[in-house]
N, C-alpha and C positions, 0 to 999 in steps of 0.2 A: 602511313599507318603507325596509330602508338601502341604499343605493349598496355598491356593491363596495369602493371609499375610505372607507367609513365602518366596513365591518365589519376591514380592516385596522387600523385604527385601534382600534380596540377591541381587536381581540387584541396590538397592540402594548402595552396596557394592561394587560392579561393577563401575559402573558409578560416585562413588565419585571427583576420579578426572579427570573427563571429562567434568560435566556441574555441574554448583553453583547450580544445586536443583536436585538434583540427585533423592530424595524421589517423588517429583512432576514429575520428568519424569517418573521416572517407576510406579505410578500409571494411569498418562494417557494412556502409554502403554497396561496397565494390562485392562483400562477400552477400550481401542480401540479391544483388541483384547474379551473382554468377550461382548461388546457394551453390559455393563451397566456403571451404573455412581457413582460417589463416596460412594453416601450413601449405594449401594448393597455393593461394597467391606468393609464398618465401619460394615454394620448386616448382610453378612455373607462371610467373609474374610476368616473365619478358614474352609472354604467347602475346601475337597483333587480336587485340580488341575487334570483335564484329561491331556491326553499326548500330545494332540491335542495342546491345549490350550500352555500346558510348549515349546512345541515348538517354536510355533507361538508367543510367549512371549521373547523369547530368541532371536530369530532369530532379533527381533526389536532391542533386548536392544545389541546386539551384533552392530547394524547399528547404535545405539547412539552411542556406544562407537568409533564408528570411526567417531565423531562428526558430523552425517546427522541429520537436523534438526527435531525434533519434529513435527513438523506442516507437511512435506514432508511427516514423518512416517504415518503419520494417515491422510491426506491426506486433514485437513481443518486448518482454522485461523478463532475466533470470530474477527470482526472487526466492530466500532459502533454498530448496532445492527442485522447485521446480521451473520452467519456462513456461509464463502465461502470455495468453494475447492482450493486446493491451488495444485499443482508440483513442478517439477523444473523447468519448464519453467517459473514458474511468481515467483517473487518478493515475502515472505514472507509480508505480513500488517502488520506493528506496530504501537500502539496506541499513538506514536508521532504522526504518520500523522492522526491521528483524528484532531489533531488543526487545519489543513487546512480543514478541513470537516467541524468543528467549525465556524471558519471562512469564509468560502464560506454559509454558513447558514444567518449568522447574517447578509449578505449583500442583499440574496435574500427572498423576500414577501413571505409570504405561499399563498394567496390566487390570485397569478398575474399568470400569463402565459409568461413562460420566456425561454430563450435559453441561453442552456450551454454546453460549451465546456470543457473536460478533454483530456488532451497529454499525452498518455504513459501510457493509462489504465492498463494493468496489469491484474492483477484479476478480475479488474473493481470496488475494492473498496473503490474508490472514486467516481466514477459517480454513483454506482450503491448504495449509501448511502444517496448522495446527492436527488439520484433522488427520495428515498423512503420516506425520509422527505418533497421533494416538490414535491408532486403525479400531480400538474397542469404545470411542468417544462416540455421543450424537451429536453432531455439529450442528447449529442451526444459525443460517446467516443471512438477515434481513439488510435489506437496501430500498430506498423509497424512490429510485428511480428506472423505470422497464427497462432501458436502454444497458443502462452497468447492470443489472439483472441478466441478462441475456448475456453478456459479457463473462461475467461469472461461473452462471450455468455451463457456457462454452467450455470453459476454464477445467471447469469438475470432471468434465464428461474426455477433454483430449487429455488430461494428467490421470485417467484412471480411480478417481478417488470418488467414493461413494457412501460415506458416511458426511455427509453434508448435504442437509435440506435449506435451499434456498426459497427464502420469501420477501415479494412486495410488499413493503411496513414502511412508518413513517417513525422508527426508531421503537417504542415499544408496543405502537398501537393495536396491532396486530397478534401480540402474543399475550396471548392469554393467563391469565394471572396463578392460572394451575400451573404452569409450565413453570418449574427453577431449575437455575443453573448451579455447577459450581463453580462455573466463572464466567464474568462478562466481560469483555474486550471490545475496544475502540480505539478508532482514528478519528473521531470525529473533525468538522472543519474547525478552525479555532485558530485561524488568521485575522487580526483585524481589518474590518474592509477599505481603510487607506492604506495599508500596509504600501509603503511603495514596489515592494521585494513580487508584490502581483502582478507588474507591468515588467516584469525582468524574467529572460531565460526561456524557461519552458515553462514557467506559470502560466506565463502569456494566454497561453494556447490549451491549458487543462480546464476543464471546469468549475467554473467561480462556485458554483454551492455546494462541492468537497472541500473547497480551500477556506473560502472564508463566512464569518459569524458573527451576529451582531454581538453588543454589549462586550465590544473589544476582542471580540473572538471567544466570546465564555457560555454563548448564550448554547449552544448543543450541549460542551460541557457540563453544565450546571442540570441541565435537565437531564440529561443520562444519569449523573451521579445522585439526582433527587428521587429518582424512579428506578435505580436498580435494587437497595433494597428489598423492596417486596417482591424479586424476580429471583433471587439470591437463596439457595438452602442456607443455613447455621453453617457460618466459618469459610463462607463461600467468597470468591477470589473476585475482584474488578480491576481492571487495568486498562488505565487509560492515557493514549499518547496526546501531547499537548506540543506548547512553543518550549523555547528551550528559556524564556524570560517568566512562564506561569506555573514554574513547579510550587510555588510559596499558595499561592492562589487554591491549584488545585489540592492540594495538599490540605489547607483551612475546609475547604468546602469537605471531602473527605470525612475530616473530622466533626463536621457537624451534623453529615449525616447517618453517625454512629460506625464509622469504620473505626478500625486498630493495625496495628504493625503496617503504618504506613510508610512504603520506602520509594527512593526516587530513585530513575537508572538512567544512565547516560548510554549513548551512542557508541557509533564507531569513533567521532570525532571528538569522544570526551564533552560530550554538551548534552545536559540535561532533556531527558527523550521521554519517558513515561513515567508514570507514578500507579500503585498497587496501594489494595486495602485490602481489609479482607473484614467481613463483616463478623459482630461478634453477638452471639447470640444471647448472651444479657444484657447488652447493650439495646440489641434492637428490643428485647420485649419491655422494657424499661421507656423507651422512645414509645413504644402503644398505648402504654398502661397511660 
C-alpha cells in the first residue's frame, strides 16, 4: 500500500521531463482527484491511497504526460479574482492578460454607468472580471463560437455575476451600430500560423482559431481596430492584447485609425502585453467629413 505522499512522488518522477513543475502538477492532480487542498495533503499525506483514488490519479498523470494541460485536467483556471471552468474549447486564461483587465479598470469609474464591449470572450474572463469590479457597468461579450459561449455563460452564472450579456457574433457583426461603448477590449488570436511556439506545451492542445491569424497574426487585429470606431462614444477607450514582438504595428494601426494617448503595457514578465487608444472626437469627425 502507498500513502498519498508516495504516489505524488512517483508521478513527480514521471512527469519530470514533460512539464518544469512536475511536483506542482502532481499535487494539483492529487488534490483534483481527493478535492482537498494542499494543506490536507502537508497533515495527512502519509493516509494509504484507496485504489479508487491511485487510479483516478494515474489515469490524469498519464494525460499530463502526453503534455494535456492542467487547467483542461481539472477542469478550471483562477483568473483575477475568480475560478472559471475552463475545456478545450476555450482558451486557457493567463495572468498576462490580467494587464488588460488592469487596464481596462484604470480607465473605467467605479461608480458611473457604463458600456463595454469584449471580442472574443472565451471563457469570459475578461468581461466577466471586468464586470465584477464595475458591478454599475453593462458588460457585453461576444464570441463567434457556441461551444466557448456555453462556457462563458457557465462562467457568469457559477461566479454570481450578472451584469454581462453574452452573444454569438462574429466580432462586430451582430452589434448593432446603435450600441457604443466606452470601452472595447480584446484578445484577439494574433499568432502567426507557423509560429512554431503552436506545436509546444499546452498550445498543442487549445484551440487553433483563438490562437492563431492570418497576415502574420494581424489579420483580427486590424479588423477590430478598423471597426471599433464607429462602436466607440467621444473619448472612448480600446484595448487590445497582442504578441509581445507587434506593439510598433499595433500602435501605427491605432494611429491611423484616428486614436490618441496611445500607450503600451507590459506583463507580469516585463514583456510588452496590450496597447490602449482612446478615440478622440475631433479626430474622428475630421476622418467623416
Amino acid at each position: 500500500m502507498l500513502s498519498y505522499t508516495a504516489l505524488i512522488d512517483d508521478a513527480t518522477k514521471q512527469l519530470y521531463d514533460t512539464t518544469e513543475t512536475p511536483r506542482i502538477d502532481s499535487e494539483v492532480l492529487m488534490q483534483h482527484v481527493l478535492q482537498k487542498d494542499i494543506a490536507w495533503l502537508i497533515g495527512y499525506g502519509d493516509t494509504f491511497a484507496t485504489a479508487d483514488h491511485r487510479k483516478a490519479f494515474y489515469d490524469l498523470v498519464a494525460k499530463r504526460h502526453r503534455g494535456q494541460p492542467i487547467a483542461y485536467l481539472i477542469g478550471r483556471r483562477d483568473f483575477w479574482t475568480l475560478t472559471l471552468t475552463v475545456n478545450e474549447n476555450v482558451l486557457i486564461p493567463r495572468a498576462d492578460t490580467e494587464t488588460l483587465v488592469e487596464e481596462a479598470l484604470e480607465r473605467l469609474p467605479k461608480d458611473g454607468r457604463i458600456d463595454v464591449l469584449e471580442l472574443g470572450t472565451g471563457s469570459g474572463a475578461i468581461a466577466l472580471s471586468i464586470a465584477k469590479e464595475r458591478p454599475l457597468a453593462n458588460v457585453i461579450a461576444v464570441e463567434y463560437h457556441n461551444k466557448a459561449l456555453d462556457v462563458a455563460k457557465q462562467n457568469g452564472q457559477v461566479n454570481n455575476i450578472t451584469n454581462v450579456e453574452f452573444r454569438l457574433s462574429d466580432w462586430f457583426a451582430d452589434i448593432d451600430q446603435s450600441e457604443q461603448f466606452d470601452l472595447i477590449a480584446s484578445n484577439p488570436p494574433y499568432v502567426e500560423p507557423n509560429d512554431p511556439h503552436l506545436q509546444q506545451g499546452d498550445l498543442r492542445f487549445e484551440p487553433i482559431t483563438a490562437l492563431a491569424a492570418p497576415e502574420n497574426g494581424f489579420a483580427d487585429i486590424r479588423n477590430i481596430i478598423e471597426a471599433a470606431p464607429s462602436h466607440l462614444k467621444d473619448n472612448g477607450w480600446i484595448i487590445i492584447e497582442h504578441g509581445f514582438n507587434q506593439a510598433e504595428e499595433v500602435a501605427e494601426l491605432l494611429r491611423k485609425n484616428g486614436f490618441s494617448q496611445i500607450s503600451l503595457h507590459k506583463d507580469i514578465n516585463q514583456l510588452p502585453r496590450c496597447t490602449c487608444g482612446k478615440k478622440s472626437a475631433v479626430i474622428q469627425k475630421a476622418i467623416k467629413r
